[in-house]
C-alpha positions as CSV (number, residue, x, y, z in Angstrom):
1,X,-22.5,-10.0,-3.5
2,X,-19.9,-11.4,-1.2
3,X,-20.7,-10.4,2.1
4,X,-17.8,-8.3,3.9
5,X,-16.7,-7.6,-0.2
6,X,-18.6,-4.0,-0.3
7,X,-18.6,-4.2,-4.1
8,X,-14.7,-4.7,-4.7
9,X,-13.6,-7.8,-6.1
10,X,-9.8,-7.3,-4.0
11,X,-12.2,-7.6,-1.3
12,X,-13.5,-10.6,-2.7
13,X,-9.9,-12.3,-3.7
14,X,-8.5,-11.6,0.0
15,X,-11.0,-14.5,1.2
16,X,-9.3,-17.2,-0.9
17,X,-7.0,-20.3,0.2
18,X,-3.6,-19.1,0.1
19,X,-4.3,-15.0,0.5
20,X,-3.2,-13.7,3.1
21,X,-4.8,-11.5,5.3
22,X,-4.5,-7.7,5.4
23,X,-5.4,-4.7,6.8
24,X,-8.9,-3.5,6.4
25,X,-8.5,-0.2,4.9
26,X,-5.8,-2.0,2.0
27,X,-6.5,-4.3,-0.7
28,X,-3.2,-5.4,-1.4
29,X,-3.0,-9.0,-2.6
30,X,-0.7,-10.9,-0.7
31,X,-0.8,-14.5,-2.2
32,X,1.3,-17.3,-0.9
33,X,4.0,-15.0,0.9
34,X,4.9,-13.2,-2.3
35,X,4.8,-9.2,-2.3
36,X,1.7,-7.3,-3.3
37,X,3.8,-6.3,-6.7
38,X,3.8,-9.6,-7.7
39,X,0.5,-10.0,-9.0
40,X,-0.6,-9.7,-12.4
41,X,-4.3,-8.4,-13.4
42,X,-5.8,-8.9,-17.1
43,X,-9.1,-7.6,-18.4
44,X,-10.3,-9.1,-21.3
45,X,-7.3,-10.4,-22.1
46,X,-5.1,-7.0,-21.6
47,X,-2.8,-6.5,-18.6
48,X,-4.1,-3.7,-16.2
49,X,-1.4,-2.2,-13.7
50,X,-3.1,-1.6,-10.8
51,X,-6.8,-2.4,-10.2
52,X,-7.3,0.0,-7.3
53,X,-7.4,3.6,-6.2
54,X,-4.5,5.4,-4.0
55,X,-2.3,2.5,-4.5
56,X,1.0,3.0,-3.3
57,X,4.2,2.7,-5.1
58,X,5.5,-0.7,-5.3
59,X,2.6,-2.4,-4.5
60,X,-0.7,-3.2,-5.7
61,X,-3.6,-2.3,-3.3
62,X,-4.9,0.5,-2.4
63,X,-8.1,1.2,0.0
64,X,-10.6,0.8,-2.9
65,X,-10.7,-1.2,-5.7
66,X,-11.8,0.8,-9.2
67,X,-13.5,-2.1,-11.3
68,X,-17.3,-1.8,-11.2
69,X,-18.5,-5.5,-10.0
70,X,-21.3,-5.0,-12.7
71,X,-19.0,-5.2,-15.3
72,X,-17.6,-8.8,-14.4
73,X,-18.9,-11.9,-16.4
74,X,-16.3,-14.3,-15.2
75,X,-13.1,-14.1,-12.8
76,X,-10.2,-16.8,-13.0
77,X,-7.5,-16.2,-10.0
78,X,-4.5,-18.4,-10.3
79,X,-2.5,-18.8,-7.2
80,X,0.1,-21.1,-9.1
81,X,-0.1,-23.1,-12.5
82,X,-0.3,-20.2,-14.4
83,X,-1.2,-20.6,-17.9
84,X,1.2,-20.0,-20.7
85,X,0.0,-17.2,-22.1
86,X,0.1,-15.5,-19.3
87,X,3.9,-15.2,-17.8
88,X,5.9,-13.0,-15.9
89,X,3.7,-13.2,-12.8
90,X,5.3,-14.8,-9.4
91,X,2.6,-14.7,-7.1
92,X,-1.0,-14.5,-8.6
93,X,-2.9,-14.2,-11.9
94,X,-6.3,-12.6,-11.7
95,X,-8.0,-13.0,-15.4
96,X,-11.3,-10.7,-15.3
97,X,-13.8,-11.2,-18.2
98,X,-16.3,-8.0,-18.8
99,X,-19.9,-8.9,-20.0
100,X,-20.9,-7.6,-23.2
101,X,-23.6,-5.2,-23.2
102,X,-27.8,-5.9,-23.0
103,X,-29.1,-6.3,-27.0
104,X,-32.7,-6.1,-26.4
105,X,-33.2,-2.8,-24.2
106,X,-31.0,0.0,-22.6
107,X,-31.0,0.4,-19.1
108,X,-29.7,2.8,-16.6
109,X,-28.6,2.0,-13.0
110,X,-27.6,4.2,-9.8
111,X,-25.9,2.8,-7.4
112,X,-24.9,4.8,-3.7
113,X,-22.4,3.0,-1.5
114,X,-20.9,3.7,1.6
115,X,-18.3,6.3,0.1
116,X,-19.4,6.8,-3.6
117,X,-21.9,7.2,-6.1
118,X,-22.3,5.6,-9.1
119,X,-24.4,5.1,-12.9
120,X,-24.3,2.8,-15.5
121,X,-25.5,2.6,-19.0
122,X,-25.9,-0.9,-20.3
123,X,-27.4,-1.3,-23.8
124,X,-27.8,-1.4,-27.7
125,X,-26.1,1.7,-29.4
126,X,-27.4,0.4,-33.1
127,X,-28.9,-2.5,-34.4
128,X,-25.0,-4.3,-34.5
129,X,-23.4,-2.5,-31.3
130,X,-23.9,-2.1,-27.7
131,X,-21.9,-0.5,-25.1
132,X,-21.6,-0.4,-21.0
133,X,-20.4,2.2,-19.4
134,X,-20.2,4.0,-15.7
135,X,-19.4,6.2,-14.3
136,X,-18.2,6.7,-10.3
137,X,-17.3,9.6,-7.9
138,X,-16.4,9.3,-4.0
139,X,-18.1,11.5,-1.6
140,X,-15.8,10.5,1.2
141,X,-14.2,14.3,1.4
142,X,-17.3,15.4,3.0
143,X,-17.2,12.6,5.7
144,X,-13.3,13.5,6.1
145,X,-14.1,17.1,6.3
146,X,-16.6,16.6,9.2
147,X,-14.9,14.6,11.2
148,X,-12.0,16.9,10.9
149,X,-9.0,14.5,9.2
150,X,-6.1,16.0,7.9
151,X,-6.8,14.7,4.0
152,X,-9.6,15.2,1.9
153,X,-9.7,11.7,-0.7
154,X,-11.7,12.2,-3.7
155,X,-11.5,9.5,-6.4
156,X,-13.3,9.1,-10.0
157,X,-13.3,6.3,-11.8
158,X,-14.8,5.2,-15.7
159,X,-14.5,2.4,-17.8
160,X,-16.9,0.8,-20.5
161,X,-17.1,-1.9,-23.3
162,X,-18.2,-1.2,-27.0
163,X,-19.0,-4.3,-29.0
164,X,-19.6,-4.0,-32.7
165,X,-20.7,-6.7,-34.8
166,X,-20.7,-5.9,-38.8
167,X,-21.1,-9.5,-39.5
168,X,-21.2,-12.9,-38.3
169,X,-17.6,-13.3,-39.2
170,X,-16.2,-10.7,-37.4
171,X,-16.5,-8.4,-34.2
172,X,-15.0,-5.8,-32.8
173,X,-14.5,-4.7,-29.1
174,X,-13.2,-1.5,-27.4
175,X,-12.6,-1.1,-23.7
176,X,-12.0,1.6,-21.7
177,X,-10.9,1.8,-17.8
178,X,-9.9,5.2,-16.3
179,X,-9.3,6.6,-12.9
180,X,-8.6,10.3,-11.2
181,X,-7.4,10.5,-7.4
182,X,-7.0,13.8,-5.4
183,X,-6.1,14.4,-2.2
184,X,-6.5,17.4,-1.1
185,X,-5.2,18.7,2.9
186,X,-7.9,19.9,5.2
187,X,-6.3,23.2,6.7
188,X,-9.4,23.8,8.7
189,X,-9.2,21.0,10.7
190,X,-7.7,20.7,14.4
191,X,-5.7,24.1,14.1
192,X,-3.1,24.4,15.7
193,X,0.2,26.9,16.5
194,X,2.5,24.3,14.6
195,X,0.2,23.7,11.8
């Protein structure tokens, strides 16, 4: 809800004291003159690679980011300090905390962006579980096939959270985060002898 953040918490992150500022269609994280690779990301606890679609070797934007903001509970973004537990980073820690899934009804959202579409399921599975989940697909090779560009991006992402609760003692949690990028040429557009 960050205005200018278009549902991407990179976005987001690049508004900070101490980020640098980048190009509009990147989200690398440049924090405090270090290099974009020199960032570490953690979800619930576990490190994450690369938080974005199309990211290019070496660093760690890309043009869109491929966490659903619906998901997040909590963020914590260390620009130095970092905590112990979390070494190995030179330039940035971003520590992203999923909520867990609604207990008292299931819901289903829809959500259509400037370049995707995407649902989520938030909800009890059984009387000790629930689960969020979504699901998101671009729709930016249409746009790129009108106006006649020479690519054609698609990109899917999916992630969700399964909590499970046997007793009070004890609970289980299972994440998933998943992402598919294509690009695909667009022959068709501006022919010419070369091409």
């Amino acid at each position: 809800r960050n205005p200018g953040g278009n549902r991407d918490i990179s976005k987001v992150l690049q508004s900070l004291p101490g980020v640098a500022s980048v190009p509009s269609f990147r989200n690398d994280l440049i924090v405090r003159g270090g290099s974009p690779n020199e960032n570490l990301f953690f979800l619930d606890g576990i490190e994450v690679p690369n938080i974005n679609h199309f990211a290019t070797q070496g660093a760690s934007g890309g043009p869109v980011g491929l966490l659903n903001v619906d998901f997040i509970n909590e963020v914590d973004f260390y620009s130095g300090a970092f905590p112990a537990n979390r070494g190995n980073a030179l330039s940035s820690v971003l520590d992203l905390k999923f909520k867990d899934g609604r207990t008292d009804k299931a819901g289903l959202n829809f959500t259509l962006g400037a370049t995707d579409l995407a649902s989520t399921f938030d909800g009890p599975i059984s009387k000790n579980s629930t689960l969020i989940a979504s699901y998101r697909r671009s729709y930016l090779q249409f746009l790129f096939a009108a106006l006649e560009l020479p690519f054609l991006p698609t990109y899917n992402d999916f992630q969700f959270k399964y909590k499970i609760k046997p007793d009070n003692k004890q609970e289980f949690t299972f994440l998933g985060l998943g992402a598919y990028d294509v690009f695909v040429l667009n022959k068709k557009a501006n022919k010419t002898e070369t091409q």
